[in-house]
VOPAGU-2260 file (C-alpha; in pm, 1 decimal, decimal comma):
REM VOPAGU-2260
SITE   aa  ch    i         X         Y         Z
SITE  UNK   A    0   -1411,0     903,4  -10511,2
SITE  UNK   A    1   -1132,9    1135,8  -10460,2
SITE  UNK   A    2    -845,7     967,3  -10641,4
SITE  UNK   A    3    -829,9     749,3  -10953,7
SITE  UNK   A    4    -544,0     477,7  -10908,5
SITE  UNK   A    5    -492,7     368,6  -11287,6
SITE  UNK   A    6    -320,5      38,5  -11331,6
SITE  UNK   A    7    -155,4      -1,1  -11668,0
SITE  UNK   A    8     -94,5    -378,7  -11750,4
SITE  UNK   A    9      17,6    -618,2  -12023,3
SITE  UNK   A   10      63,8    -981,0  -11961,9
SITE  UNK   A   11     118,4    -868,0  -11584,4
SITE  UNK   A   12     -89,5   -1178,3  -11429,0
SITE  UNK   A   13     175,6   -1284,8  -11197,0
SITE  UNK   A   14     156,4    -917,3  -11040,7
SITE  UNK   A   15    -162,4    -819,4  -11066,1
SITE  UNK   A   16    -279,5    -953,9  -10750,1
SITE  UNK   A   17      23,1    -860,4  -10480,5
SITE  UNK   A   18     -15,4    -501,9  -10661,6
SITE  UNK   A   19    -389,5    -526,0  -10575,4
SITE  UNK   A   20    -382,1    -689,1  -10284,9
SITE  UNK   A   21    -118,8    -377,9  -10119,4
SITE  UNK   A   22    -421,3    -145,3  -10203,6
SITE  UNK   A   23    -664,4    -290,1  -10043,5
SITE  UNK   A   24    -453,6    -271,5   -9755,9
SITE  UNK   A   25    -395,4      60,5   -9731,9
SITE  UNK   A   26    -507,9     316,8   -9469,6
SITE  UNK   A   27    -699,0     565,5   -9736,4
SITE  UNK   A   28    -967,9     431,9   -9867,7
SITE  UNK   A   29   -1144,3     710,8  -10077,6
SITE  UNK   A   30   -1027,6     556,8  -10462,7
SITE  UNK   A   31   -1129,6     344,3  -10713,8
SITE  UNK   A   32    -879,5      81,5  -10882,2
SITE  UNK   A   33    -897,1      82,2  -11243,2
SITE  UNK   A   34    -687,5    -140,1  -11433,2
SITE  UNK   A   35    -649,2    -113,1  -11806,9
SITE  UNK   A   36    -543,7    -383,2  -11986,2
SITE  UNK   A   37    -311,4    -358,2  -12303,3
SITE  UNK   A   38    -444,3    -663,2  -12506,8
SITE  UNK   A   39    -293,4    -971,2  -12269,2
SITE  UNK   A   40    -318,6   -1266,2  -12369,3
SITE  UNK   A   41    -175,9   -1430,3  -12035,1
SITE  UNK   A   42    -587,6   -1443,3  -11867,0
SITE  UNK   A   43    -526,4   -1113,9  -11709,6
SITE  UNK   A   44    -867,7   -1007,0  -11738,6
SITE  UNK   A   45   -1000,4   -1321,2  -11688,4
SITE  UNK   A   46    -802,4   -1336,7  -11321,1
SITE  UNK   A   47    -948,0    -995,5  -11274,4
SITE  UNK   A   48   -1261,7   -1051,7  -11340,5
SITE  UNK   A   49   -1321,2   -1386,1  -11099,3
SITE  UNK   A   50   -1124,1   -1256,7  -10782,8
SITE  UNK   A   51   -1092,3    -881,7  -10804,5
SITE  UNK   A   52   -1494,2    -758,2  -10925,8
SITE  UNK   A   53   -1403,3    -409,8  -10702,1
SITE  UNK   A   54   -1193,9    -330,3  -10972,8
SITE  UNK   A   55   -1286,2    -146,1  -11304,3
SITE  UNK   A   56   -1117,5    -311,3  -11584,8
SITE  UNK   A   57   -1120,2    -112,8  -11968,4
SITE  UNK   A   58    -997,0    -367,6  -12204,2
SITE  UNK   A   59    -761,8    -292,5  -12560,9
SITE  UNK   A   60    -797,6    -542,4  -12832,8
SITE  UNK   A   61    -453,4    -506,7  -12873,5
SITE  UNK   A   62    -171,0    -311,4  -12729,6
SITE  UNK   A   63    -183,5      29,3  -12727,1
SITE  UNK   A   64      98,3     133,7  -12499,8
SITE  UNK   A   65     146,4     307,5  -12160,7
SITE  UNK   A   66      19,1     673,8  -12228,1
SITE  UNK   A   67    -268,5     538,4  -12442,1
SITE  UNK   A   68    -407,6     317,5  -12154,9
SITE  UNK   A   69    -354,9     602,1  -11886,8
SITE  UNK   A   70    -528,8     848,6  -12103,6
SITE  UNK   A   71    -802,0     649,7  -12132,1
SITE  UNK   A   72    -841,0     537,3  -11752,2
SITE  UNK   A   73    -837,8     912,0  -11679,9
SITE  UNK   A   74   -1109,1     978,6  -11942,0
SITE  UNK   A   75   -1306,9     710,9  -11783,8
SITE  UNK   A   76   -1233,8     759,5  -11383,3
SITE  UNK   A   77   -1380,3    1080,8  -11142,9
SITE  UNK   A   78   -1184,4    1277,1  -10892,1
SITE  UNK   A   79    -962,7    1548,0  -10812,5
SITE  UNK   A   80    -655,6    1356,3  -10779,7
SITE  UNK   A   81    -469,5    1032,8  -11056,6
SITE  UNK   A   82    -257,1     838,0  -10896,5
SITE  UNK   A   83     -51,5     610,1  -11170,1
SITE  UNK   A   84     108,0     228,0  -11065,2
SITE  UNK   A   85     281,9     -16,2  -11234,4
SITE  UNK   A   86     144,0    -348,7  -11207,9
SITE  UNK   A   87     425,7    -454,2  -11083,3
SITE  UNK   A   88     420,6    -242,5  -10747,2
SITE  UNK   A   89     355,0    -289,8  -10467,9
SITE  UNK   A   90     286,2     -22,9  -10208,7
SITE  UNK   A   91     278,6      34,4   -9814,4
SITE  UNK   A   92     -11,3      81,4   -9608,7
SITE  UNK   A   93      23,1     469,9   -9608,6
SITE  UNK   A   94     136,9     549,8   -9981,1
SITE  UNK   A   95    -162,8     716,6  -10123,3
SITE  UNK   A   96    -253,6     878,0   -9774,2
SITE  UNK   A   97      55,8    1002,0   -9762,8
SITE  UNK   A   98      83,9    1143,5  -10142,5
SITE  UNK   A   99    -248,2    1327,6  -10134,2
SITE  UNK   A  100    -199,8    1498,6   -9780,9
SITE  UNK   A  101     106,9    1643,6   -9919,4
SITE  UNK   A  102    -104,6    1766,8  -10246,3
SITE  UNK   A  103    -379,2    1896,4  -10035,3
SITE  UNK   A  104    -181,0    2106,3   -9814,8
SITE  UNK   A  105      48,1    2233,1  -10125,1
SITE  UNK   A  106     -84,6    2539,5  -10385,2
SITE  UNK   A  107    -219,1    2446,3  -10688,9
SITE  UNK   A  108     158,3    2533,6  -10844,7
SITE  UNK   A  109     245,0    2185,1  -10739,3
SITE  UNK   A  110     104,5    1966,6  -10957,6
SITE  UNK   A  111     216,3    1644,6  -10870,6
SITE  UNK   A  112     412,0    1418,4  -10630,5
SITE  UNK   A  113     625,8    1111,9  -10646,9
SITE  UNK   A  114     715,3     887,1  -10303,5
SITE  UNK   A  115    1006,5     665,4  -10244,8
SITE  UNK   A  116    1055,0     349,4  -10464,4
SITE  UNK   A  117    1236,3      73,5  -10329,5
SITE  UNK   A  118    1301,9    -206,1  -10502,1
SITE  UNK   A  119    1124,4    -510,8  -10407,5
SITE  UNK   A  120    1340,1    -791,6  -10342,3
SITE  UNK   A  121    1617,4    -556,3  -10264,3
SITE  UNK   A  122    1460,6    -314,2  -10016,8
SITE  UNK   A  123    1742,3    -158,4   -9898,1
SITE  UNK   A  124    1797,0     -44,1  -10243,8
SITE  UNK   A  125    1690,9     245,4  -10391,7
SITE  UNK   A  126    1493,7     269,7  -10732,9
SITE  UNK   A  127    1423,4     641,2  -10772,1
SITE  UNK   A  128    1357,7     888,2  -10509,4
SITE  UNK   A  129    1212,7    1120,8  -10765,5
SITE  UNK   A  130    1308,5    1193,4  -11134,7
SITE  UNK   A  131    1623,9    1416,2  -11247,9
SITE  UNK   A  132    1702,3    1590,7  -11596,7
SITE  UNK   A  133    2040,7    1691,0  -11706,6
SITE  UNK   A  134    2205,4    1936,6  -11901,4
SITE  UNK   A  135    2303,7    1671,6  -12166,1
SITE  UNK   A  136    1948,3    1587,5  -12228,1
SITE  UNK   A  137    1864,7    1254,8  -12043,7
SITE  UNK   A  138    1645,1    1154,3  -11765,4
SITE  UNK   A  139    1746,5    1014,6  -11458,0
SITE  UNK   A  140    1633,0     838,6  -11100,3
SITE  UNK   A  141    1781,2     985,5  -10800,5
SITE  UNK   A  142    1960,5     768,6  -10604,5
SITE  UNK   A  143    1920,5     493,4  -10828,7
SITE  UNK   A  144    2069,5     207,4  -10660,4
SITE  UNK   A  145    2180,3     335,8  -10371,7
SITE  UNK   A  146    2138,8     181,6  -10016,1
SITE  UNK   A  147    1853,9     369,1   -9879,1
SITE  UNK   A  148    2085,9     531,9   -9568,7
SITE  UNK   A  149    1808,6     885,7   -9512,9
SITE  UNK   A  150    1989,0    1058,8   -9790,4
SITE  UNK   A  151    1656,6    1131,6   -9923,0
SITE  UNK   A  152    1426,1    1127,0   -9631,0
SITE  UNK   A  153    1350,7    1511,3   -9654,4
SITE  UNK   A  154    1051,2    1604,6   -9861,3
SITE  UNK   A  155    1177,2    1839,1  -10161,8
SITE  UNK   A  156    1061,0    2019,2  -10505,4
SITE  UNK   A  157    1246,5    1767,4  -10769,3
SITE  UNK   A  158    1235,7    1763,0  -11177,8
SITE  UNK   A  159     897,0    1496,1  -11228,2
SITE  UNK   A  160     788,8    1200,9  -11098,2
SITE  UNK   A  161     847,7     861,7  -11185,5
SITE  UNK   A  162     448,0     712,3  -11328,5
SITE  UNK   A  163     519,4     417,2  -11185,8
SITE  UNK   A  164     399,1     560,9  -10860,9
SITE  UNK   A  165     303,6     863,6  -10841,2
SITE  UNK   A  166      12,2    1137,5  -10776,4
SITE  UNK   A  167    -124,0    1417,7  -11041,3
SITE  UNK   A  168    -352,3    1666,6  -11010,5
SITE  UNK   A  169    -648,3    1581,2  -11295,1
SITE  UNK   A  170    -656,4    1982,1  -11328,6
SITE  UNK   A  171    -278,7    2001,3  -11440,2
SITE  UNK   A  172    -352,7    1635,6  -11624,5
SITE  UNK   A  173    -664,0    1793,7  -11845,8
SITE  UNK   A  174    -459,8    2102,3  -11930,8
SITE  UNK   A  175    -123,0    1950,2  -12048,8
SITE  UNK   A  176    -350,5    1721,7  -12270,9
SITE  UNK   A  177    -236,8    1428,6  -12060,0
SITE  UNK   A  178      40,0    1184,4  -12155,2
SITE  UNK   A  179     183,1    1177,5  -12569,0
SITE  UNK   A  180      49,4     884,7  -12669,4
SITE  UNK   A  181     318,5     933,7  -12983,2
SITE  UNK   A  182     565,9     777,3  -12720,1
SITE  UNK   A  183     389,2     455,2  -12647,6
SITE  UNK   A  184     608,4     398,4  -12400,0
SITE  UNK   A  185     926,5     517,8  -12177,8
SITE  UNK   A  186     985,5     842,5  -12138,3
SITE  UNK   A  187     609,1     954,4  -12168,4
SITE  UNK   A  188     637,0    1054,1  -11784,6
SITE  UNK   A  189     982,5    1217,3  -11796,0
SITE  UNK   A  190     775,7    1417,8  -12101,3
SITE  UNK   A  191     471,0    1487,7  -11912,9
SITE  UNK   A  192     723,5    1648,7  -11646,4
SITE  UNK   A  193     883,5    1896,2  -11833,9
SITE  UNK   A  194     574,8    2009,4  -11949,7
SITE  UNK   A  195     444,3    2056,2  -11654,9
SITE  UNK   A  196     781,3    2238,5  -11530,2
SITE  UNK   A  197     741,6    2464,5  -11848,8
SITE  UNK   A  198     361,9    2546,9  -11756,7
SITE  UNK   A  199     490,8    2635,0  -11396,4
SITE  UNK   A  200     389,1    2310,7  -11229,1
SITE  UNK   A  201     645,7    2179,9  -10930,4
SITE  UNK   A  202     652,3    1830,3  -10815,5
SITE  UNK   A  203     667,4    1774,7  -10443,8
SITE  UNK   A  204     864,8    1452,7  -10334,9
SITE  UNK   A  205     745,9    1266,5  -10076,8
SITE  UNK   A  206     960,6    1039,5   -9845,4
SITE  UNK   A  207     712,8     858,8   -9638,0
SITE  UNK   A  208     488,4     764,3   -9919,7
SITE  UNK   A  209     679,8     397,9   -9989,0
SITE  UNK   A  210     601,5     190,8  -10276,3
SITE  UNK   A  211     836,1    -116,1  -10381,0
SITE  UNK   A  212     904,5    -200,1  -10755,0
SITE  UNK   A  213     985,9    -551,5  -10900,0
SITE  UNK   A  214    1296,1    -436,4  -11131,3
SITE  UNK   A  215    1210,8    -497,4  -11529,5
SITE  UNK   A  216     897,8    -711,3  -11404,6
SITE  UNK   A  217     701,0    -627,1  -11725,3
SITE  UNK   A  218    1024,7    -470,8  -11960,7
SITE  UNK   A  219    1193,5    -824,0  -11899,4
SITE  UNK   A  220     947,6    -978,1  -12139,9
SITE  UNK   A  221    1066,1    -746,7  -12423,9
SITE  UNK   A  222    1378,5    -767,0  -12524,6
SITE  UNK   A  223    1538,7    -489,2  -12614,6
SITE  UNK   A  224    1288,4    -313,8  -12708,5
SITE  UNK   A  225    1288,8     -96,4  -12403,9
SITE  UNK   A  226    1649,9      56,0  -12560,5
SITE  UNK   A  227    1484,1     115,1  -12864,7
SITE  UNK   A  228    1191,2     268,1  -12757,5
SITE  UNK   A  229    1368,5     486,7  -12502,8
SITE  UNK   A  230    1642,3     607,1  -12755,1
SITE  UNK   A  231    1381,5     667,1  -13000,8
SITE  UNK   A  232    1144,9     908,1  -12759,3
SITE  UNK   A  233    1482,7    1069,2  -12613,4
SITE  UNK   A  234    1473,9    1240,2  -12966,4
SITE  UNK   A  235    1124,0    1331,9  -12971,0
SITE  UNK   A  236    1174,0    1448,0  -12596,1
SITE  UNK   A  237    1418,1    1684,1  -12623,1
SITE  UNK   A  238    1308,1    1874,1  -12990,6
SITE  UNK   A  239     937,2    1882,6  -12826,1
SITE  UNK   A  240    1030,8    2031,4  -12467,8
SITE  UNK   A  241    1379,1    2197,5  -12422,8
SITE  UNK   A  242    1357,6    2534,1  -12477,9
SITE  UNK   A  243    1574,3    2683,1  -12780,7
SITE  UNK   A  244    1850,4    2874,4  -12555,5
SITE  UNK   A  245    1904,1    2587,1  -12351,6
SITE  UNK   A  246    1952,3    2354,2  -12637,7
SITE  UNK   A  247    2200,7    2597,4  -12849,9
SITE  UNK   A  248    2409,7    2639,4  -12515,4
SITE  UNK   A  249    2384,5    2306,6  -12408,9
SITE  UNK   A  250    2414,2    2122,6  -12745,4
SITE  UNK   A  251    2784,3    2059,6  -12695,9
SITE  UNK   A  252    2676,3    1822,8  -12385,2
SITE  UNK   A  253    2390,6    1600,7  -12560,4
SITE  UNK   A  254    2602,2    1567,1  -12827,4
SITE  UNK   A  255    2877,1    1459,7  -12599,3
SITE  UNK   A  256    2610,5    1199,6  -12421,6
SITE  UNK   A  257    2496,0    1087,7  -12763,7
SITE  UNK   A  258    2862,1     987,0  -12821,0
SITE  UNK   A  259    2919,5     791,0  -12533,3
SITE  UNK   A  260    2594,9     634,1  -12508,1
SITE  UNK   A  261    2642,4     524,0  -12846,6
SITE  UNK   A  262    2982,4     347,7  -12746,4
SITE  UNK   A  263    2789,8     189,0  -12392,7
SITE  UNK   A  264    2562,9      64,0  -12615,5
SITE  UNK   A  265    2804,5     -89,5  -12867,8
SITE  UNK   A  266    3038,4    -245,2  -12662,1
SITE  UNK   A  267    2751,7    -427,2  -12473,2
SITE  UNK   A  268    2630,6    -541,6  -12840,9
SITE  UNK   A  269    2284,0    -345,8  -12837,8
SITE  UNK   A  270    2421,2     -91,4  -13060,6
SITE  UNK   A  271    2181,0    -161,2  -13345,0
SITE  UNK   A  272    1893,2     -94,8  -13096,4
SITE  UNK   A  273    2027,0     212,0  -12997,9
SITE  UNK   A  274    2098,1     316,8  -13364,6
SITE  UNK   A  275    1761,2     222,5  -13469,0
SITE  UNK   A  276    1588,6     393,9  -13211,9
SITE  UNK   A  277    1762,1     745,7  -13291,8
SITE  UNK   A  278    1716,5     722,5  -13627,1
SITE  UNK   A  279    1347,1     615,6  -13584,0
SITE  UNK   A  280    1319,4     925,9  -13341,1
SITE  UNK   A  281    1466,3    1153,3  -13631,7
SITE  UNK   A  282    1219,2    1007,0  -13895,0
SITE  UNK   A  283     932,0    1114,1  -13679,1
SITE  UNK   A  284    1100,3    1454,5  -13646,7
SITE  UNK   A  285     857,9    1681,3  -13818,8
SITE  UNK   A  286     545,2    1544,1  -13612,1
SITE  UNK   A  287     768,8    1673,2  -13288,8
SITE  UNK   A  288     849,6    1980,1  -13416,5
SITE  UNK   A  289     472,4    2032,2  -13482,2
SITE  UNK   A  290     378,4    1920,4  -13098,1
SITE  UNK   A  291     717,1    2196,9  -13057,8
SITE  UNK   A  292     509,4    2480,4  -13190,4
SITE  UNK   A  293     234,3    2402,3  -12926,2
SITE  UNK   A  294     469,2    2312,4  -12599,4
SITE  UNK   A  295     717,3    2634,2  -12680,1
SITE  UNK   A  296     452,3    2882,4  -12735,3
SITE  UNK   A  297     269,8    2825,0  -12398,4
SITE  UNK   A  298     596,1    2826,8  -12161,0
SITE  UNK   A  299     487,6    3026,7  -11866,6
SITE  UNK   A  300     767,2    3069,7  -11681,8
SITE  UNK   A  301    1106,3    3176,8  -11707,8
SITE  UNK   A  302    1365,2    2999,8  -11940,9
SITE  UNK   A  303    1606,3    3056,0  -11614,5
SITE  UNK   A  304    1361,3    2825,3  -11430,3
SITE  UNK   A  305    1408,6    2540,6  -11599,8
SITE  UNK   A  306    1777,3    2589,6  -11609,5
SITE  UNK   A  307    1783,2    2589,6  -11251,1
SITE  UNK   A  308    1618,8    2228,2  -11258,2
SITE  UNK   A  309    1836,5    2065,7  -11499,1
SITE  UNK   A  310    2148,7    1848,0  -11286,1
SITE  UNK   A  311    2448,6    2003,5  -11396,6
SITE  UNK   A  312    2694,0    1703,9  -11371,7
SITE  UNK   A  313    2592,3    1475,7  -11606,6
SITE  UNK   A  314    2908,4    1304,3  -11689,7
SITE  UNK   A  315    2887,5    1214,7  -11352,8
SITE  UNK   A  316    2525,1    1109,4  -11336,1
SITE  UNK   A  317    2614,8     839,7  -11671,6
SITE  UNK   A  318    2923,3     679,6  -11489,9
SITE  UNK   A  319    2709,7     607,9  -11170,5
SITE  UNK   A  320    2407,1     452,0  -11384,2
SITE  UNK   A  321    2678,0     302,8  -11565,9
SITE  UNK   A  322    2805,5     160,5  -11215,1
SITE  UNK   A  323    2513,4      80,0  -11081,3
SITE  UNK   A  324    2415,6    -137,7  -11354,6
SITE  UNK   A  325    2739,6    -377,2  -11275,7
SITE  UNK   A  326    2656,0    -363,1  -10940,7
């Protein structure tokens, strides 16, 4: 087979099959499905198992987290190319086609590529058109709840993709060690990225390659344990993969962001999950400065590079999210 598609899932029954079922649909038909489950106790497996035997499934006892169950679905799955997809995706009939035509006819300097994400019961709306980094030291998706109007119909070189959808290179995958499975998950993708950006890796977004995303489908079980967890990895994610000039001449900014995240947070009472999850991130802080040593002494291109990537407005980016999230 020429491309892995690895299926994280946890307690993801009700998706499972429309996320399966849009695969089977699809005009490329050289991959395998794998689908590895994350200890669910909702007869996941069991659903798998009776209607979907095509499908590998690797079973956890327990929960393990996102990067943990990728890494091991790569470990266990052949071919040149990963692709990655939520379980709560779904994705059009040329997706992967169209994702691993663009890596084939790319150098091996792009290591990955990302499609449009739409969400799914909103599909005039736009999830992320490809991930974003700013200067302050947060992720973001572009266009993130926009009306899809052709803004980003042209195929461009962006900051990482978004693992909920997405296509890798197992070459650039095996030599970045894969995903941190110290983040569990959130974040582990936006990680993965700018490592690859510091090895020299590009990501290649794709317009035509459409997948559509049921919004919080899984994270809507949780709680807030999503702004926990993503607070907590922002901290690991910046002292593990900004390099040291751009965080002494940027630190005014991402302290700035910590500031008024810290008040978004408050004043829509989730403050102590924020809280927790930075100080959590801090406690852990000699285990990223470790991984630091390793990720900062194999940077192969220039620092300027990376500058170059990072969005520049990020005041501005915050009060659209913030926006959006009204909307």
């Amino acid at each position: 087979m020429k491309v892995a598609v690895i299926i994280p899932n946890f307690n993801g029954r009700g998706f499972l099959p429309g996320c399966l079922d849009s695969l089977g649909r699809m005009s490329f038909k050289d991959f395998a499905a794998i689908v590895v489950d994350n200890g669910s106790t909702d007869g996941s497996v069991e659903l798998l198992r009776e209607h979907y035997p095509q499908v590998m499934v690797i079973g956890f006892a327990e929960n393990r987290g996102f990067s943990a169950a990728v890494n091991e679905g790569i470990r266990q799955s052949e071919g040149d190319f990963v692709a990655l997809l939520n379980n709560d995706t779904e994705v059009e009939g040329g997706w992967l086609g169209e994702l691993v035509g663009a890596l084939e006819e790319s150098g091996p300097e792009v290591g990955s590529c990302v499609g449009k994400i739409l969400y799914f019961d909103r599909r005039e709306r736009i999830d992320s058109a490809g991930d974003g980094f700013t200067r302050a030291g947060f992720n973001f998706k572009r266009g993130w709840q926009e009306r899809d109007q052709g803004q980003f119909d042209r195929p461009e070189m962006v900051f990482g993709a978004c693992a909920g959808a997405a296509l890798y290179r197992r070459a650039m995958l095996k030599e970045l060690g894969g995903f941190d499975e110290g983040f569990f998950a959130y974040l582990e993708d936006v990680d993965l990225s700018f490592r690859a950006q510091l090895k020299g890796y590009g990501c290649l977004y794709v317009p035509q390659a459409v997948a559509y995303h049921h919004f919080a489908g899984t994270s809507s079980q949780m709680g807030d344990f999503p702004i926990y967890q993503t607070q907590k990895n922002l901290v690991g994610l910046l002292v593990k993969d900004m390099p040291t000039g751009l965080l002494v001449r940027y630190l005014p900014s991402i302290i700035g962001f910590l500031l008024i995240s810290a008040l978004y947070y408050l004043l829509r009472g989730k403050g102590g999950s924020f809280i927790r999850g930075r100080i959590d991130g801090l406690r852990e802080i000699r285990s990223h400065l470790k991984k630091r040593q390793e990720v900062q002494g194999s940077i192969r291109v220039p620092v300027a590079r990376i500058d170059g990537m990072l969005e520049k407005r990020w005041l501005r980016v915050r009060l659209r999210a913030a926006r959006a999230k009204r909307m």
